[in-house]
C-alpha positions as CSV (number, residue, x, y, z in Angstrom):
1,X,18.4,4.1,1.7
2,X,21.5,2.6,4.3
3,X,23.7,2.3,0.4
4,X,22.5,6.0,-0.5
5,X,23.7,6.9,3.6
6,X,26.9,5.9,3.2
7,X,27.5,7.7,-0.5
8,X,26.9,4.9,-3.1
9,X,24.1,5.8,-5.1
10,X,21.4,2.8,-5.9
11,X,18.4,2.6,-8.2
12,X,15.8,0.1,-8.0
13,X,12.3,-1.1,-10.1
14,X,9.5,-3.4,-8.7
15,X,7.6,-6.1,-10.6
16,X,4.8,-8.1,-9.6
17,X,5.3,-10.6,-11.8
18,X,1.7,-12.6,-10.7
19,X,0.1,-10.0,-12.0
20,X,1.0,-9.9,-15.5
21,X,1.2,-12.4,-18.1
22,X,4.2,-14.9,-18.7
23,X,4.6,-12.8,-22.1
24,X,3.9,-9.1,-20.4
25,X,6.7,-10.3,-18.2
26,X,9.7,-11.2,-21.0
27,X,8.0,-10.3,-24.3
28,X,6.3,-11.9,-27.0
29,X,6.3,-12.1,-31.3
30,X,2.8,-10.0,-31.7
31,X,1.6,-10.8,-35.3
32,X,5.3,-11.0,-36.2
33,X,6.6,-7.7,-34.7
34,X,8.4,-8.5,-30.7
35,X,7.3,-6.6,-27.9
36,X,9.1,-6.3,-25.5
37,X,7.8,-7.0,-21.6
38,X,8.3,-5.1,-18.3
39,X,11.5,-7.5,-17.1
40,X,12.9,-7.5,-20.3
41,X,12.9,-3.4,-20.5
42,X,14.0,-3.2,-16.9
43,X,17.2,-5.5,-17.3
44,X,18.3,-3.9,-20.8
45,X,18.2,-0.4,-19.2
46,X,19.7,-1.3,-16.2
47,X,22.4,-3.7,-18.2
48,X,23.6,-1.0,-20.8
49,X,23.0,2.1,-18.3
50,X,20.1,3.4,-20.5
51,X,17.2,5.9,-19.9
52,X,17.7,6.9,-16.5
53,X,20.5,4.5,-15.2
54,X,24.2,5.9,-15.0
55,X,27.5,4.2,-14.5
56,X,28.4,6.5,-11.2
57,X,24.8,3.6,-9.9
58,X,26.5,1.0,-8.6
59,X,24.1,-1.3,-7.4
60,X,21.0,-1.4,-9.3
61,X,18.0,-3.5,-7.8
62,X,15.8,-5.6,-9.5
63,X,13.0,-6.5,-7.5
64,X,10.5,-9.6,-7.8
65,X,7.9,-8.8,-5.6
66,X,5.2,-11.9,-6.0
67,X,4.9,-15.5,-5.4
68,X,7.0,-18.1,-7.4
69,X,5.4,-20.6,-10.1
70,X,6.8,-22.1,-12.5
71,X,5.3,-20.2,-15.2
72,X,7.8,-17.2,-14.7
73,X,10.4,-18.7,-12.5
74,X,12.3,-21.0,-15.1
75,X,13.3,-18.4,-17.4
76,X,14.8,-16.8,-14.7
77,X,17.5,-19.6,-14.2
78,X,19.9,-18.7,-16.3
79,X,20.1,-15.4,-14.9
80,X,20.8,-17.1,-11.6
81,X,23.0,-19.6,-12.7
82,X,27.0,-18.8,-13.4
83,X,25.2,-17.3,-16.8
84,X,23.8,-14.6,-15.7
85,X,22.4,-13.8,-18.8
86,X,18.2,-13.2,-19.9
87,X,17.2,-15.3,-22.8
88,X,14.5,-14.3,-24.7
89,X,12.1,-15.7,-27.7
90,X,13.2,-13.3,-29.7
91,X,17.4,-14.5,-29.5
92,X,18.1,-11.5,-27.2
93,X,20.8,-12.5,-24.8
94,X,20.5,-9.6,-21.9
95,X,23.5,-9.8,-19.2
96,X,23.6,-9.3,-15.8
97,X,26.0,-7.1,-14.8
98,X,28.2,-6.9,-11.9
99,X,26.2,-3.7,-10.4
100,X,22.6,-5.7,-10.7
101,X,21.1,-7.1,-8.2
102,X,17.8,-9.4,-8.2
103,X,15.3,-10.1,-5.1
104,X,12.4,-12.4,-4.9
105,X,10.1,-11.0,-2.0
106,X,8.3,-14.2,-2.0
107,X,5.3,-16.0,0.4
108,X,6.6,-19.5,0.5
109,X,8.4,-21.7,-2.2
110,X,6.2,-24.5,-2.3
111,X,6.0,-23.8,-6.1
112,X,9.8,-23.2,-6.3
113,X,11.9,-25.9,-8.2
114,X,15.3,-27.8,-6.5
115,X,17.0,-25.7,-9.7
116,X,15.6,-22.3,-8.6
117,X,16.3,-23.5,-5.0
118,X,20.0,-24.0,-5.7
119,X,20.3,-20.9,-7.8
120,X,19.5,-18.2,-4.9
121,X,20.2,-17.8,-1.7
122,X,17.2,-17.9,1.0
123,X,16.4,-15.6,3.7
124,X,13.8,-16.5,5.8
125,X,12.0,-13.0,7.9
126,X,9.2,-14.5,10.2
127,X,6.4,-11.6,10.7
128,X,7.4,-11.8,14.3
129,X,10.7,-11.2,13.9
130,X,11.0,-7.6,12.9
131,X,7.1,-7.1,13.6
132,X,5.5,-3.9,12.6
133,X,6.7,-1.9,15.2
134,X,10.1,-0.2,13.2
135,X,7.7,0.7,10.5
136,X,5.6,2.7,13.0
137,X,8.8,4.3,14.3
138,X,10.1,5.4,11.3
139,X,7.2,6.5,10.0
140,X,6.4,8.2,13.3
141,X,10.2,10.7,12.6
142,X,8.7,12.5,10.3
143,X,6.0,14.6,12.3
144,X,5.4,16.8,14.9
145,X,5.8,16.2,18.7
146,X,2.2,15.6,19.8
147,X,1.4,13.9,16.7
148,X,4.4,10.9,17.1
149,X,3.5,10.4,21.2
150,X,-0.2,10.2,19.9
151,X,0.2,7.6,17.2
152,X,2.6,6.1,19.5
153,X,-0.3,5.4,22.4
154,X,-3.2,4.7,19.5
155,X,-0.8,1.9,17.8
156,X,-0.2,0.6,20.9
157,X,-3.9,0.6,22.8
158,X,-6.1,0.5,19.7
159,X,-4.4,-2.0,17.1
160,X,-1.5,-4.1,19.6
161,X,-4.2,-4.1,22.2
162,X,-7.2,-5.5,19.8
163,X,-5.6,-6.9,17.1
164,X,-5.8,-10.9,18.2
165,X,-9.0,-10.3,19.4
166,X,-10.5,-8.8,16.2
167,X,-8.3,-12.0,14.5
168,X,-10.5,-14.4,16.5
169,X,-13.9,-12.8,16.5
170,X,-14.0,-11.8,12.9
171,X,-12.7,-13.5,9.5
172,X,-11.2,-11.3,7.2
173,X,-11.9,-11.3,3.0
174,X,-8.1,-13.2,2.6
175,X,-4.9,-13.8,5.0
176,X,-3.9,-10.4,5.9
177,X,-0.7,-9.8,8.0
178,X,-0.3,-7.3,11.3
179,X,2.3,-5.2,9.2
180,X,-0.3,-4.6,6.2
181,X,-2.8,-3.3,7.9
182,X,-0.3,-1.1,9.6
183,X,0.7,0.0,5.6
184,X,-2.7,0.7,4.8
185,X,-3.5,2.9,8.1
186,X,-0.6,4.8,7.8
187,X,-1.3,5.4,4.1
188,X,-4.4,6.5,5.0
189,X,-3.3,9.0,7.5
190,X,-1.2,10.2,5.3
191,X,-3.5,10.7,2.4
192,X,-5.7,12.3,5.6
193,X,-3.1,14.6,7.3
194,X,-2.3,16.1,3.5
195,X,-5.5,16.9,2.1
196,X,-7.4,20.3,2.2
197,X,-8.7,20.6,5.6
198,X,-12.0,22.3,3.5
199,X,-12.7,20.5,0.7
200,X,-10.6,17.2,1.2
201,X,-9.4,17.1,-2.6
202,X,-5.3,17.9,-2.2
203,X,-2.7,20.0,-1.7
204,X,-0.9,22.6,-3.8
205,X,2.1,21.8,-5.5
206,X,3.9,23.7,-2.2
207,X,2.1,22.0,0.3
208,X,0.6,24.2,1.9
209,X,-3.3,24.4,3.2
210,X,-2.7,21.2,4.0
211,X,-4.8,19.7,6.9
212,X,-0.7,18.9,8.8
213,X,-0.4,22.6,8.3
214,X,-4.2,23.4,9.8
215,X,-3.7,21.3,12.6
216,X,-0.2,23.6,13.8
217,X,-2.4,26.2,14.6
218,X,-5.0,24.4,17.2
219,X,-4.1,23.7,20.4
220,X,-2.3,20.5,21.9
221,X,-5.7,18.8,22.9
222,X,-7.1,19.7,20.0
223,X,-5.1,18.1,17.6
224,X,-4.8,15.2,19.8
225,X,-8.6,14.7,18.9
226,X,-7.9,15.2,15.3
227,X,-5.4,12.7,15.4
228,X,-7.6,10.4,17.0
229,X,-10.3,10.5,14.6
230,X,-8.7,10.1,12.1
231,X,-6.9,7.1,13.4
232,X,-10.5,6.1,14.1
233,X,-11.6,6.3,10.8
234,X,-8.4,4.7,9.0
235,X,-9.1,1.6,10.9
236,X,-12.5,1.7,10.0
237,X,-11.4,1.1,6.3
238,X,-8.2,-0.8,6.8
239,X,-9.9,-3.8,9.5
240,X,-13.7,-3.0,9.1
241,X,-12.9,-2.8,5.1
242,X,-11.7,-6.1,5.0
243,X,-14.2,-7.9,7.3
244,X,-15.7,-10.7,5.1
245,X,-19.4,-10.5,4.2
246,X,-21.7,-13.2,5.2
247,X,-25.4,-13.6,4.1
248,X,-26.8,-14.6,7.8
249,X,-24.6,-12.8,10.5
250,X,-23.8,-8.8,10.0
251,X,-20.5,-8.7,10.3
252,X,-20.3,-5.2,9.4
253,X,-23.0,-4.5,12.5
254,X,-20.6,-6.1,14.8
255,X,-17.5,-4.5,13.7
256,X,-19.0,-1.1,14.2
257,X,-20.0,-1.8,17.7
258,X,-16.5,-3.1,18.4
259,X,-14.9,0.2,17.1
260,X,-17.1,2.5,19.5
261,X,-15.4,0.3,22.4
262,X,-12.3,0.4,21.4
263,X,-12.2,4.1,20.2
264,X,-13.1,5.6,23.5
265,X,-11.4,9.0,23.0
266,X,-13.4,9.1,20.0
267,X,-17.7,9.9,19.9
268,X,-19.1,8.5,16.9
269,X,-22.6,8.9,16.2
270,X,-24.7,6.2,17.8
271,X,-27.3,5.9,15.3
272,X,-26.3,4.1,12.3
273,X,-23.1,2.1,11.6
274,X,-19.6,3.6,11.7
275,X,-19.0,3.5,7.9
276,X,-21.8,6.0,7.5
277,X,-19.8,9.2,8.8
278,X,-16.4,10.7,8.4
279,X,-14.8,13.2,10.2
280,X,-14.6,16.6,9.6
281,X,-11.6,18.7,10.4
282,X,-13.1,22.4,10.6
283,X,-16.0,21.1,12.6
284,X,-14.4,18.4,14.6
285,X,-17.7,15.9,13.9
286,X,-18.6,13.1,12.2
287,X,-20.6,13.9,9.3
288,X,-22.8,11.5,7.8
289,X,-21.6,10.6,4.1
290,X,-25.1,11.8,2.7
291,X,-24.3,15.6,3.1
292,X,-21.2,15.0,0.6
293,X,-23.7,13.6,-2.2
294,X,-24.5,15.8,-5.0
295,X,-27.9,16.9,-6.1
296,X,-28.5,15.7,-9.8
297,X,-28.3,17.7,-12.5
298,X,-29.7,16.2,-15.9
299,X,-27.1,16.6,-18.4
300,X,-28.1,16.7,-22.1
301,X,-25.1,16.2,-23.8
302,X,-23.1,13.2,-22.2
303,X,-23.4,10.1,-23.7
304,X,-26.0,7.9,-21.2
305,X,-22.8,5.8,-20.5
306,X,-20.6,8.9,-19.3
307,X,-23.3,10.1,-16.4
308,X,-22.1,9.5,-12.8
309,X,-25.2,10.3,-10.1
310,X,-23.5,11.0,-6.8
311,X,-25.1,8.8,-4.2
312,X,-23.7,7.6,-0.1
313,X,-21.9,4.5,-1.7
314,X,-19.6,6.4,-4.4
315,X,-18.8,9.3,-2.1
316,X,-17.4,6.8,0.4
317,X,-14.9,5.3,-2.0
């Protein structure tokens, strides 16, 4: 976005490259024919300014967004090298030209070799560092008045103000960082603030009916409650979501009775646990998740397979 600011257009392509094969990755001779893999297509497009890239892009980015091993890693030193040229199986030499660019958004490099080492330079971003809070900001820019000073305050006494806390009392399902839960809420809120406000299944292709667009007609406390549910329920999912399961203490139990304290703005229901409602624009309540299942229909000509029964648990995902 900062090269596109100051006039020089850029296009970029992710890759997780743990979480495709060694041969989805570069390619691979498939019962004689080669096929080619997602890196491989990325760097020959971007190399000879094909489908999509241009010569007026002068940096194009070539992302590597996954932990080093040295299953992928070692092919990719002769692109690092003074090379700078993609080898593959099948003879293909692919260069790297002047206007690409390549990133490793890596964990740690215990798996990394001296060569790969000495091939790239290393940037080290502690989570404390930059923290969370820019994120927040920028996202923040994009909305109305009383919705940015209202995120603002539940950021800062709802997640900041628990977060070590909920670290400490609860284990989570895998190592988790402050600034991905603060992704997933914030994708959640979106997916929340731009749904129909009536049936919660999207928007039209405009935008409009959108619950954003609902909520500029309420009044100032109004929304403010709206926005606070909702910020309720999206760390319901994102922290109480994630909360690891364990066969003698209810760890789900005990999260739900930390939410009600910490969302004190917010009445949810006492009876039950907190991941049995959702919130409900048009009538401002929590509803329980059973008035959103389906009654049965028995369908005669779907194969047994095919037939989905509506039910609390897949209405909640």
């Amino acid at each position: 976005m900062t090269l596109i600011a100051i006039g020089e257009d850029c296009r970029w392509e992710q890759v997780n490259p743990k979480a495709i094969t060694a041969d989805e990755l570069y390619g691979t001779n498939f019962k004689g024919e080669w096929k080619d893999g997602a890196i491989s297509v990325i760097m020959r497009n971007m190399s000879k300014e094909i489908n999509g890239y241009k010569s007026t892009h002068l940096h194009k980015w070539v992302v590597l967004d996954g932990d080093i091993d040295a299953t992928w890693i070692e092919s990719m030193n002769t692109v690092m090298d003074d090379n700078k040229v993609l080898t593959l199986v099948s003879n293909e030499r692919i260069p790297f030209t002047p206007t690409m660019r390549m990133l490793l958004e890596i964990q740690d490099m215990k798996h990394a070799s001296p060569a790969t080492v000495s091939r790239g330079g290393v940037l080290y971003i502690n989570e404390t560092d930059v923290g969370w809070k820019p994120f927040v900001e920028s996202w923040r820019e994009q909305m109305d008045p009383v919705a940015q000073s209202t995120f603002y305050m539940l950021f800062t006494h709802q997640f900041e103000g628990n977060i070590e806390q909920l670290r400490k009392n609860f284990a989570f399902t895998c190592p988790i960082l402050d600034m991905g839960f603060v992704q997933t809420v914030t994708c959640l809120l979106d997916a929340l603030l731009m749904t129909d406000p009536g049936t919660a299944t999207g928007r039209d292709a405009e935008g409009k009916h959108t619950t954003l667009e609902y909520l500029r007609s309420m009044t100032t406390e109004e929304q403010k409650v709206i926005y606070e549910s909702f910020f309720t329920f999206a760390l319901m999912w994102t922290l109480g979501g994630a909360v690891a399961d364990d066969k003698i203490v209810n760890h789900r139990k005990a999260f739900s009775a930390t939410l009600r304290s910490m969302a004190r703005g917010v009445k949810l229901p006492e009876v039950g646990e907190c991941f049995d409602f959702h919130f409900e624009v048009q009538t401002k309540e929590w509803v329980h998740w059973e008035k959103r299942v389906k009654p049965y229909e028995p369908l005669t000509e779907v194969l047994y397979q095919n037939i989905v029964i509506s039910n609390v648990e897949l209405e909640r995902m």
